[in-house]
N, CA, C and O atoms as a Tinker XYZ file with bonds, in Angstrom:
   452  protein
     1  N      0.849000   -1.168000    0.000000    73     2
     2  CA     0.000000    0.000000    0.000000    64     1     3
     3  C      0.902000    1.240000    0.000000    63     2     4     5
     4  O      1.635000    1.392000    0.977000    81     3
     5  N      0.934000    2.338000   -1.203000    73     3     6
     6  CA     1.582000    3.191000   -0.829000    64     5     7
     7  C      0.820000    4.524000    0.639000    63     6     8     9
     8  O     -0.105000    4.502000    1.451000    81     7
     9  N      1.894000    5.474000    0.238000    73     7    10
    10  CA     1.292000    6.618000    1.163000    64     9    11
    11  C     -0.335000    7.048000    0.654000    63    10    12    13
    12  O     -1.353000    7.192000    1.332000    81    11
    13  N     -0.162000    7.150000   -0.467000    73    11    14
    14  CA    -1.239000    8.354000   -0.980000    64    13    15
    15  C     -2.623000    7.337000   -0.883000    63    14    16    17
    16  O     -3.636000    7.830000   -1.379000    81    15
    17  N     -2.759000    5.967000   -0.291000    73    15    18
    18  CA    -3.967000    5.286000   -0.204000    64    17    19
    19  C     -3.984000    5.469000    1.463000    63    18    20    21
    20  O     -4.905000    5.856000    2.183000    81    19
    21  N     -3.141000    5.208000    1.678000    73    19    22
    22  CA    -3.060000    5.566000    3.291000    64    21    23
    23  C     -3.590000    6.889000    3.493000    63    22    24    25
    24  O     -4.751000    7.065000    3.863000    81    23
    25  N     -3.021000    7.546000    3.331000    73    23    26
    26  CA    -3.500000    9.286000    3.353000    64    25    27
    27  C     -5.223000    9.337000    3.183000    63    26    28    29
    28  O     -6.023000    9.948000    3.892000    81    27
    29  N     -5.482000    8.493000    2.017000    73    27    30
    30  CA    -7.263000    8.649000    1.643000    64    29    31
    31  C     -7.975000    8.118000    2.771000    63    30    32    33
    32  O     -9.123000    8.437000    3.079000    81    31
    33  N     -7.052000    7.079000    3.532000    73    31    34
    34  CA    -7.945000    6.504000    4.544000    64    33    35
    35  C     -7.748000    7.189000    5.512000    63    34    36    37
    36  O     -8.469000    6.986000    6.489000    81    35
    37  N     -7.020000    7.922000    5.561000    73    35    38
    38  CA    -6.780000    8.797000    6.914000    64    37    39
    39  C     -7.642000    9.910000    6.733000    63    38    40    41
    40  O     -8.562000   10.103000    7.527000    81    39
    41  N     -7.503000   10.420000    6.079000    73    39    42
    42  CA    -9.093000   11.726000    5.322000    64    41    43
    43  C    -10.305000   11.093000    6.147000    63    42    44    45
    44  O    -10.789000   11.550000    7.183000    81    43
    45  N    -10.562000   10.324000    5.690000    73    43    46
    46  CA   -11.777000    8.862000    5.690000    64    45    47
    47  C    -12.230000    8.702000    7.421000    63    46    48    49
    48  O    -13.252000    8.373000    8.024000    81    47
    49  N    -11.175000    9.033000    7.707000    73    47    50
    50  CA   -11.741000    8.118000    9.437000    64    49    51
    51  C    -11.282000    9.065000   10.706000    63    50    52    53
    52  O    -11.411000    8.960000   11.926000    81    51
    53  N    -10.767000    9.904000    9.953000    73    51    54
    54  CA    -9.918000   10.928000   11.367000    64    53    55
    55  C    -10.757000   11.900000   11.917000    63    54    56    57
    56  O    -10.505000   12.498000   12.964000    81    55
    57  N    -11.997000   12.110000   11.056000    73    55    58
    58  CA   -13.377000   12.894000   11.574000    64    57    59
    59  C    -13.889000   12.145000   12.469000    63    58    60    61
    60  O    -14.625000   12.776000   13.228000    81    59
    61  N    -13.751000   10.430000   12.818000    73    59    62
    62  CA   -14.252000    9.843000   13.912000    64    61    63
    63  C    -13.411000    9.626000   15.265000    63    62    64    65
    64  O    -13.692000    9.107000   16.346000    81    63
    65  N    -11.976000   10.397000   14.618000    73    63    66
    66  CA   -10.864000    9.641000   15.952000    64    65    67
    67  C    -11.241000   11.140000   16.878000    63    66    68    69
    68  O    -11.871000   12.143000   16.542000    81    67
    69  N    -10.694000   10.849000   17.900000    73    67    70
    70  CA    -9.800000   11.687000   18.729000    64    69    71
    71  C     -8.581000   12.002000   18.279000    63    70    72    73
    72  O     -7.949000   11.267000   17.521000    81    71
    73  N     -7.965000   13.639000   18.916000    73    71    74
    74  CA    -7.281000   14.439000   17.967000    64    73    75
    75  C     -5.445000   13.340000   18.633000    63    74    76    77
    76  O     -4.344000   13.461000   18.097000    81    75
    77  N     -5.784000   12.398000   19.884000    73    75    78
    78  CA    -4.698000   11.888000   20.453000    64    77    79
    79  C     -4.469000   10.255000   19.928000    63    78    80    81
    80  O     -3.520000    9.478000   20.030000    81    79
    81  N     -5.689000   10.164000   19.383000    73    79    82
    82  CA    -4.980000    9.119000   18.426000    64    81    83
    83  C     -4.607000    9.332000   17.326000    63    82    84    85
    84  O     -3.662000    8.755000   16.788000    81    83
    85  N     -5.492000   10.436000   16.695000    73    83    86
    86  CA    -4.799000   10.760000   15.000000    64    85    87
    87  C     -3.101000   11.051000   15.431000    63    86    88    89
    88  O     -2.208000   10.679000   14.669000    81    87
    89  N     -2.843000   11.657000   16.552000    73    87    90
    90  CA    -1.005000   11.991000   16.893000    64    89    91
    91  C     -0.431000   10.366000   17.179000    63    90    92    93
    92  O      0.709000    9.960000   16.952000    81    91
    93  N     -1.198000    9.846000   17.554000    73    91    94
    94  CA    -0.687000    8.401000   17.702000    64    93    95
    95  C     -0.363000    7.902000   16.560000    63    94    96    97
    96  O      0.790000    7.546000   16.319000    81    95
    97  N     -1.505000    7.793000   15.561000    73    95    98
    98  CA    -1.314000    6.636000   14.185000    64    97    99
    99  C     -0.096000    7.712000   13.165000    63    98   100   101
   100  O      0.718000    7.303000   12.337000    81    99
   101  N     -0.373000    9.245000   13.627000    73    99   102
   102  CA     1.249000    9.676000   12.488000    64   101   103
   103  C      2.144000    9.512000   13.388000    63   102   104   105
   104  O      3.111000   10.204000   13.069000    81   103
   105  N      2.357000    8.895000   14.459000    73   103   106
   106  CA     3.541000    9.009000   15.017000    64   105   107
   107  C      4.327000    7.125000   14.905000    63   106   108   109
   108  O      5.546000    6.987000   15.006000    81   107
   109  N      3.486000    6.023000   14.718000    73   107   110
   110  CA     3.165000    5.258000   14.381000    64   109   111
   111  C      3.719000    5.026000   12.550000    63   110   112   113
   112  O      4.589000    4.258000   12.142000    81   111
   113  N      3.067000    5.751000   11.942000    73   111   114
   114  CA     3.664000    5.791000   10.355000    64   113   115
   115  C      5.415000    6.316000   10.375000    63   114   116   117
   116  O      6.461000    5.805000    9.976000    81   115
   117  N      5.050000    7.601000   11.065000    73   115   118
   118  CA     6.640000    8.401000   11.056000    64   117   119
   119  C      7.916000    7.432000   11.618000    63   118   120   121
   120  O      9.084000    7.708000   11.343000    81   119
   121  N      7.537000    6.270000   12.435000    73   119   122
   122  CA     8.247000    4.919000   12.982000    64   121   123
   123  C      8.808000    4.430000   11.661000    63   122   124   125
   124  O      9.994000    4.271000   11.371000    81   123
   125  N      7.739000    4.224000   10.918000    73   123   126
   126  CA     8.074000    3.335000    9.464000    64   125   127
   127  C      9.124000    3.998000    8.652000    63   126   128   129
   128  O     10.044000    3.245000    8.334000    81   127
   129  N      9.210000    5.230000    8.236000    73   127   130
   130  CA    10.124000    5.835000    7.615000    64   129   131
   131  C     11.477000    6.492000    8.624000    63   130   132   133
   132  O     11.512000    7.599000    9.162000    81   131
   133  N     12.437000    5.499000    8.653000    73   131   134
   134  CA    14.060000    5.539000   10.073000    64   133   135
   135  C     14.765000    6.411000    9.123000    63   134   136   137
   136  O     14.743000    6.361000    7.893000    81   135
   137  N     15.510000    7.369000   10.043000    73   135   138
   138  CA    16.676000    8.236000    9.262000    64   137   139
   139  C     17.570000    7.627000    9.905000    63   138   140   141
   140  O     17.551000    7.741000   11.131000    81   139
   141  N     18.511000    6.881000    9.325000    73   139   142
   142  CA    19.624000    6.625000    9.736000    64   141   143
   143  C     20.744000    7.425000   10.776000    63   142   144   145
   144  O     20.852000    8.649000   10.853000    81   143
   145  N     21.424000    6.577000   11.432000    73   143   146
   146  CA    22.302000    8.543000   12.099000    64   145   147
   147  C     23.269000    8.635000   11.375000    63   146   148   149
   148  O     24.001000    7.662000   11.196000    81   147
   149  N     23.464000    9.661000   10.874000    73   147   150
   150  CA    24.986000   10.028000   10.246000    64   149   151
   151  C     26.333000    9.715000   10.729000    63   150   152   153
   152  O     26.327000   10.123000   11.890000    81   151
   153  N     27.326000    9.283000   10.511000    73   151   154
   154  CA    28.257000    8.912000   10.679000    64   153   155
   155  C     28.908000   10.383000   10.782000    63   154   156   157
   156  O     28.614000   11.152000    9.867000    81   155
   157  N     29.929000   10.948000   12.001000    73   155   158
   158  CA    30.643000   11.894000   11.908000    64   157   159
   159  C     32.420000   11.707000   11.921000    63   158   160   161
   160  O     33.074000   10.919000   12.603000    81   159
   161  N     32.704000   12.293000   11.342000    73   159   162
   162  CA    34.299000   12.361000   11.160000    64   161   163
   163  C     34.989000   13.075000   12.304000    63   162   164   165
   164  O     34.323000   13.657000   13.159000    81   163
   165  N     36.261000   13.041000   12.334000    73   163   166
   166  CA    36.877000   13.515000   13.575000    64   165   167
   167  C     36.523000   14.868000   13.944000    63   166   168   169
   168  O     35.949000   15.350000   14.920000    81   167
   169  N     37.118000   15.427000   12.701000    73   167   170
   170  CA    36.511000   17.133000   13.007000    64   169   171
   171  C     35.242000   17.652000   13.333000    63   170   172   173
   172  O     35.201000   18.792000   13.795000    81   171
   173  N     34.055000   16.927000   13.150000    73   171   174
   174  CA    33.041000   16.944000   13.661000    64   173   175
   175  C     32.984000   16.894000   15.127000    63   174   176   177
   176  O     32.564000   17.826000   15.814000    81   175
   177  N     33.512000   15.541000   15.683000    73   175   178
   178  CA    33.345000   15.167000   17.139000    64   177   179
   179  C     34.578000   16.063000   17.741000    63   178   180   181
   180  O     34.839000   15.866000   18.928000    81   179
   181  N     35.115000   16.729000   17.250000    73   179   182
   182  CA    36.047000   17.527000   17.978000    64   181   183
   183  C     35.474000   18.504000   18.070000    63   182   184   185
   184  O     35.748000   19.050000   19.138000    81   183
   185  N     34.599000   19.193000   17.329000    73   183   186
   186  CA    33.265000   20.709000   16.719000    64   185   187
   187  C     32.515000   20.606000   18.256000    63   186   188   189
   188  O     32.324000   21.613000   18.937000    81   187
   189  N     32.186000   19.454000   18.622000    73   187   190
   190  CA    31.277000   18.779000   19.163000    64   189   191
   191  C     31.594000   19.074000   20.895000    63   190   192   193
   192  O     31.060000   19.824000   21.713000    81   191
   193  N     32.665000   18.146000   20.976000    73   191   194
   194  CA    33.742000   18.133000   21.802000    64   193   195
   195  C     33.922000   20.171000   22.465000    63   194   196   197
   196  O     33.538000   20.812000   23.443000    81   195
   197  N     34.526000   20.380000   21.510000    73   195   198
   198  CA    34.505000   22.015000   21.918000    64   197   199
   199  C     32.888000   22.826000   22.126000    63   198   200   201
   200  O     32.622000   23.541000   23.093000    81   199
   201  N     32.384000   22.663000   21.524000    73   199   202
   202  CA    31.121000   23.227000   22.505000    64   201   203
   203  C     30.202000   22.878000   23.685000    63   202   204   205
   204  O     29.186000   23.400000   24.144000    81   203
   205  N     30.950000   21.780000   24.011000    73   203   206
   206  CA    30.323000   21.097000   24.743000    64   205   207
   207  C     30.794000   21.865000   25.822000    63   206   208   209
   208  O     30.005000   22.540000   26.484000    81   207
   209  N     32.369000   21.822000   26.145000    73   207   210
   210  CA    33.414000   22.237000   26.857000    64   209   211
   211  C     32.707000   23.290000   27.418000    63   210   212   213
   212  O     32.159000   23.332000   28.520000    81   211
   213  N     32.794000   24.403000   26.282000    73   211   214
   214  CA    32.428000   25.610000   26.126000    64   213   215
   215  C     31.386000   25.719000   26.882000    63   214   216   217
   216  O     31.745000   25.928000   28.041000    81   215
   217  N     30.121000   25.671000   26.753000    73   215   218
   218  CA    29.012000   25.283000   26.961000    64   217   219
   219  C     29.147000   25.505000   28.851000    63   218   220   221
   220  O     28.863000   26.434000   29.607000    81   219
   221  N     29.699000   24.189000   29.036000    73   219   222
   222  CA    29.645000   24.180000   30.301000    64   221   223
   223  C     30.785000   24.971000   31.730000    63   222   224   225
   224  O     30.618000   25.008000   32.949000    81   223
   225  N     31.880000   25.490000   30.861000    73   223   226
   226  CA    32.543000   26.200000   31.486000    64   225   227
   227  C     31.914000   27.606000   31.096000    63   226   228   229
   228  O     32.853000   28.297000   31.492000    81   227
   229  N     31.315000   28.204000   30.774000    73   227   230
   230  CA    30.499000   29.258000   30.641000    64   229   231
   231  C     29.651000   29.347000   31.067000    63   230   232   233
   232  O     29.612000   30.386000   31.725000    81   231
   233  N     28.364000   28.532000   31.126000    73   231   234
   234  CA    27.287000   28.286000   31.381000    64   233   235
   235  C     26.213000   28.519000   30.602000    63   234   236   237
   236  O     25.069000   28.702000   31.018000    81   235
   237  N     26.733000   28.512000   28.929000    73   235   238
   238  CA    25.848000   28.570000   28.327000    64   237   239
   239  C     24.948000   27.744000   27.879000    63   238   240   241
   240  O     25.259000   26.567000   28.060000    81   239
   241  N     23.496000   27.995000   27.130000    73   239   242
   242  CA    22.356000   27.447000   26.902000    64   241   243
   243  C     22.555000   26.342000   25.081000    63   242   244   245
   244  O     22.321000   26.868000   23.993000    81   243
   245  N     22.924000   25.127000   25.205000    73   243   246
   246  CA    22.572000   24.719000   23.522000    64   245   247
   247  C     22.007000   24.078000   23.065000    63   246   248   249
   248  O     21.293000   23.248000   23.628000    81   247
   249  N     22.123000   24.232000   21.909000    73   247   250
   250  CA    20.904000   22.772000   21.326000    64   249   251
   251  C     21.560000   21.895000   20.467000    63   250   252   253
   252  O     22.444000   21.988000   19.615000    81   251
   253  N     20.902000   21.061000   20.916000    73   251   254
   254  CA    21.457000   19.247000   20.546000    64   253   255
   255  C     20.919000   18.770000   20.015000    63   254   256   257
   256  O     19.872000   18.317000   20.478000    81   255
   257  N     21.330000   18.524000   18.507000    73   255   258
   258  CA    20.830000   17.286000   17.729000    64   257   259
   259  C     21.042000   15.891000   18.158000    63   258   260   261
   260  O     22.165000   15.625000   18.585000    81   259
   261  N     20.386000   15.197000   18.128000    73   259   262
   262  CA    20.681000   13.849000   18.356000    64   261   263
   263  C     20.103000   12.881000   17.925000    63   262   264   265
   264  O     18.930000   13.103000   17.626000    81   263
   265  N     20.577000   11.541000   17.717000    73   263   266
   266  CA    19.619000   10.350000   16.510000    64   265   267
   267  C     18.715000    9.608000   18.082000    63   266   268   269
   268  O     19.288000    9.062000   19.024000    81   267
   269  N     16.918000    9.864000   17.903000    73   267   270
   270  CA    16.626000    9.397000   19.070000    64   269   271
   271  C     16.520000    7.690000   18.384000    63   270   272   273
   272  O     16.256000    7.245000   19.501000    81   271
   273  N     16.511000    6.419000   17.495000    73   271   274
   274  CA    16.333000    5.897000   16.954000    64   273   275
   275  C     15.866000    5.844000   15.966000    63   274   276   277
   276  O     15.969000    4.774000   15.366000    81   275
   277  N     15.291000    6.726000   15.464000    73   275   278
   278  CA    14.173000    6.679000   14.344000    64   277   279
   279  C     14.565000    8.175000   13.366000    63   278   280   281
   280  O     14.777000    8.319000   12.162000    81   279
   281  N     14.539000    9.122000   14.490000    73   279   282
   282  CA    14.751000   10.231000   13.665000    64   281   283
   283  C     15.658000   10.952000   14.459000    63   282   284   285
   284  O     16.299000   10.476000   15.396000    81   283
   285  N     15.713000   12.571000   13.901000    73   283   286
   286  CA    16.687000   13.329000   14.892000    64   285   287
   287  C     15.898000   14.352000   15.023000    63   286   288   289
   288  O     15.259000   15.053000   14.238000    81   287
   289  N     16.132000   14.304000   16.759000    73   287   290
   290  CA    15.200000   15.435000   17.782000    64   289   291
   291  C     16.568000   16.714000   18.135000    63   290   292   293
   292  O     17.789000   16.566000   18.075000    81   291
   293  N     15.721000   17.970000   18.512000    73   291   294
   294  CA    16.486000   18.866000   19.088000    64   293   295
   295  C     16.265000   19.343000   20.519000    63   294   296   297
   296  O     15.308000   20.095000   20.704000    81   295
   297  N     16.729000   19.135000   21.147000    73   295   298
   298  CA    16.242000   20.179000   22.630000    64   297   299
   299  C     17.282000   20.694000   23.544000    63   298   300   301
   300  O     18.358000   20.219000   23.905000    81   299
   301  N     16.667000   21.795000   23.819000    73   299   302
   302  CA    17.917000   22.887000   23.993000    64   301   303
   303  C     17.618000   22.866000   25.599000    63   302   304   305
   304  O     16.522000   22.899000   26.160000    81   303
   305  N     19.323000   22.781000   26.340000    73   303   306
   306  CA    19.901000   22.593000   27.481000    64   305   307
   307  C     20.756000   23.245000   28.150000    63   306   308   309
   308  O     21.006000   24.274000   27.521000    81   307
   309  N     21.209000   23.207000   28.883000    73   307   310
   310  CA    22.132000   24.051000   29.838000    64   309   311
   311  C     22.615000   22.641000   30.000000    63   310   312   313
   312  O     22.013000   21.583000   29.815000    81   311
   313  N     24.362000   22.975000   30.555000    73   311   314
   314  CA    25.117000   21.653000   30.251000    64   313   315
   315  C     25.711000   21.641000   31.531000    63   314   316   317
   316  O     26.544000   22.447000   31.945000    81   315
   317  N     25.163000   20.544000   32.214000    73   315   318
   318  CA    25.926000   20.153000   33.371000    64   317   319
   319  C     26.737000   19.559000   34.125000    63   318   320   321
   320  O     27.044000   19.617000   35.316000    81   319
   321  N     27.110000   18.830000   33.013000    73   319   322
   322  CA    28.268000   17.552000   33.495000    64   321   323
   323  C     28.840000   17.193000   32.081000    63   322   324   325
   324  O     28.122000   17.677000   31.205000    81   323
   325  N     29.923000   16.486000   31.580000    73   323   326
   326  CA    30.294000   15.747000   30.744000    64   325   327
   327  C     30.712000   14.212000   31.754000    63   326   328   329
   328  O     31.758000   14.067000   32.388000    81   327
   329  N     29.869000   13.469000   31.683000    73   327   330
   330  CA    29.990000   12.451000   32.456000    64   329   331
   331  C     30.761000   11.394000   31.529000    63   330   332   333
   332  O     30.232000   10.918000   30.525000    81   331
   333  N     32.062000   11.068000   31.951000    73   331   334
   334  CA    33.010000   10.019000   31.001000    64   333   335
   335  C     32.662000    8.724000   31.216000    63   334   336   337
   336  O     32.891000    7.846000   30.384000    81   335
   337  N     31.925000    8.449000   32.654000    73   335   338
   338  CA    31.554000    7.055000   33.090000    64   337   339
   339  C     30.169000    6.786000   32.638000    63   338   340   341
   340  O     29.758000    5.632000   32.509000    81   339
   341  N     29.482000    7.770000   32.409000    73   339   342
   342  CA    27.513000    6.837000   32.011000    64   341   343
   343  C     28.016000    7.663000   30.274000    63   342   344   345
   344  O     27.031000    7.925000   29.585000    81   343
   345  N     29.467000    8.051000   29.605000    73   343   346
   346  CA    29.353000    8.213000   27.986000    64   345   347
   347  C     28.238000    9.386000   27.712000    63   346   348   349
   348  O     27.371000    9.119000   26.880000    81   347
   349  N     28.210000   10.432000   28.238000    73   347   350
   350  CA    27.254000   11.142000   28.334000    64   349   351
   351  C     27.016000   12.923000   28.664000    63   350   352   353
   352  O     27.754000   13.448000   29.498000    81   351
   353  N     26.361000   13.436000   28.226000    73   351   354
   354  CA    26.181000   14.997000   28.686000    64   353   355
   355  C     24.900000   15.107000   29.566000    63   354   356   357
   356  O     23.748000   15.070000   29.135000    81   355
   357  N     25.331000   15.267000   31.045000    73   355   358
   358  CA    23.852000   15.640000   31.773000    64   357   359
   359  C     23.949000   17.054000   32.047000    63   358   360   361
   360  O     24.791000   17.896000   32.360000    81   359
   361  N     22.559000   16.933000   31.761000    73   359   362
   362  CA    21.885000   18.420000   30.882000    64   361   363
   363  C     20.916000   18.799000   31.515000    63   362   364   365
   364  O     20.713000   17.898000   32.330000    81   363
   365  N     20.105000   19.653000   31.669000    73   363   366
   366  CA    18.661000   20.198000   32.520000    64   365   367
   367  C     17.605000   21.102000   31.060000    63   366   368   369
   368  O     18.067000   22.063000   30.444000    81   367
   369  N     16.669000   20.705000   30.875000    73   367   370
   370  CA    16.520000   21.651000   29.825000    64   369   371
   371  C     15.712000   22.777000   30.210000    63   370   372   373
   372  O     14.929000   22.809000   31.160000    81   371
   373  N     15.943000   23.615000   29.466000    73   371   374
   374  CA    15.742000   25.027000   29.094000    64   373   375
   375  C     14.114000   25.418000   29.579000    63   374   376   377
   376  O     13.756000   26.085000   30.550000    81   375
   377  N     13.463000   24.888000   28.750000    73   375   378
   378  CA    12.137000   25.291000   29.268000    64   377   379
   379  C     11.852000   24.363000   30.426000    63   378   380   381
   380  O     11.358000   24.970000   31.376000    81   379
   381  N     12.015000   23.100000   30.618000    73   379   382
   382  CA    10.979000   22.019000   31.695000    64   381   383
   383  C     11.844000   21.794000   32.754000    63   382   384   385
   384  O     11.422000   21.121000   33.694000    81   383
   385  N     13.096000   22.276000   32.785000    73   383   386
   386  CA    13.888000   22.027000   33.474000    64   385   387
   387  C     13.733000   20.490000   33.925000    63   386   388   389
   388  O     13.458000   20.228000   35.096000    81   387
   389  N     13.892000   19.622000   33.096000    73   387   390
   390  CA    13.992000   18.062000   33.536000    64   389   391
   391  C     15.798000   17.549000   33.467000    63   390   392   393
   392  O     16.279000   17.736000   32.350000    81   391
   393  N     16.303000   17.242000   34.004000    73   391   394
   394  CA    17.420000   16.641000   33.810000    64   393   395
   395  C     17.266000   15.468000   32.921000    63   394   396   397
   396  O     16.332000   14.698000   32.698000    81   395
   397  N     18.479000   15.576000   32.484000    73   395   398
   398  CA    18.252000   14.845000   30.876000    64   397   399
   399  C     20.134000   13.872000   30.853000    63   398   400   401
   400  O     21.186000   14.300000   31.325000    81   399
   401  N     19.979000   13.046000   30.402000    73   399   402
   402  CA    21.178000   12.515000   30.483000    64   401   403
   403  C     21.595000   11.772000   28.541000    63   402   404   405
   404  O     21.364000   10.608000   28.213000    81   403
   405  N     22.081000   12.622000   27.805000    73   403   406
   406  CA    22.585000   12.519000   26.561000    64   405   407
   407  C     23.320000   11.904000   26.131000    63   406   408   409
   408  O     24.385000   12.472000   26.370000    81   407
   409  N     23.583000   10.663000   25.374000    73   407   410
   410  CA    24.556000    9.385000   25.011000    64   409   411
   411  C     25.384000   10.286000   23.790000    63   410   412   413
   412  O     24.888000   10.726000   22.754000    81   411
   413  N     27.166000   10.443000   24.378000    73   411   414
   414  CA    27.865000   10.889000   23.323000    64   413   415
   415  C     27.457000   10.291000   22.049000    63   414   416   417
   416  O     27.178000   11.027000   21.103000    81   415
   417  N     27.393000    8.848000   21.934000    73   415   418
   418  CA    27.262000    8.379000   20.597000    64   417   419
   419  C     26.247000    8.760000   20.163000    63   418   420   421
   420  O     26.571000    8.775000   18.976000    81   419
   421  N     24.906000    9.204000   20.180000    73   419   422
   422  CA    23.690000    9.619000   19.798000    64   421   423
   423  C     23.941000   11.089000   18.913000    63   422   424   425
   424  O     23.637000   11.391000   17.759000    81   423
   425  N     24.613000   11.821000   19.963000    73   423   426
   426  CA    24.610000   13.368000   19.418000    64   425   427
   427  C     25.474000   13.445000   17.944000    63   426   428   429
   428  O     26.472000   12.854000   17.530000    81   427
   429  N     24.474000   14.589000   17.314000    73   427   430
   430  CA    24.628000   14.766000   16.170000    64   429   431
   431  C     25.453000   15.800000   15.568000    63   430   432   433
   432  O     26.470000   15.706000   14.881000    81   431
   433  N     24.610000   17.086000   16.088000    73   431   434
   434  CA    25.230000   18.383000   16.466000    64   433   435
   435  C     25.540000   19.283000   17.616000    63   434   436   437
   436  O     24.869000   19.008000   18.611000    81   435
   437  N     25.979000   19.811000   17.693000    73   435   438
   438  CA    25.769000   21.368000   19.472000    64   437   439
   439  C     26.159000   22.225000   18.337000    63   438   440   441
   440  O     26.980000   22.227000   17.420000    81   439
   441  N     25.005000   23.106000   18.903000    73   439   442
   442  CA    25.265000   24.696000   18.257000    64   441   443
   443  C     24.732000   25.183000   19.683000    63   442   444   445
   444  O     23.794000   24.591000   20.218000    81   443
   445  N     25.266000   26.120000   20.197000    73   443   446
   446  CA    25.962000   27.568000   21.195000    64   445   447
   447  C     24.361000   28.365000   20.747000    63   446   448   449
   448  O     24.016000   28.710000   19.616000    81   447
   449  N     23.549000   28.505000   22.099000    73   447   450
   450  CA    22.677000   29.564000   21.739000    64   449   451
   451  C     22.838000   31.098000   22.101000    63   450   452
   452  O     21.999000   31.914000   21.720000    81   451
């Protein structure tokens, strides 16, 4: 079945769902189509590496790409640790203030807000 029959049935039946399952069944499809994570080169993880640094000897605010499995999410943090033993950046974020604990291998980008 491609998309565009899918799509007709979704037209078709989403006047009967609730607006939290229609977010369910595209979140559900969006599963089906994986972005791979990019492979980064040294100079990258060194790009990476330095803002991280940065970041946290400053105390500035950044945002982090990262491959969550499927796709790549952003959410922007204040950087609190570079933890060498859990491989990781623990982080607090910006708006919810939740502590957040970030797998070096995951991250994609840091850009400095």
């Amino acid at each position: 079945m491609d998309n565009r029959n899918r799509d007709r049935g979704t037209l078709k039946w989403t006047s009967l769902m609730l607006p939290e399952h229609v977010e369910m069944i595209k979140q559900v499809w969006k599963e089906d189509v994986r972005i791979e994570k990019p492979i980064l080169d040294e100079q990258q993880w060194e790009e990476i590496g330095y803002s991280l640094q940065r970041a946290l000897k400053n105390g500035l605010s950044v945002e982090i790409q990262y491959h969550n499995g499927f796709d790549i999410s952003k959410i922007k943090v204040k950087v609190l640790k570079l933890d060498s033993q859990m491989k990781g950046v623990k982080c607090i974020g910006v708006k919810d203030k939740l502590h957040t604990l970030i797998k070096f291998e995951v991250i994609i980008n840091v850009k400095i807000l």
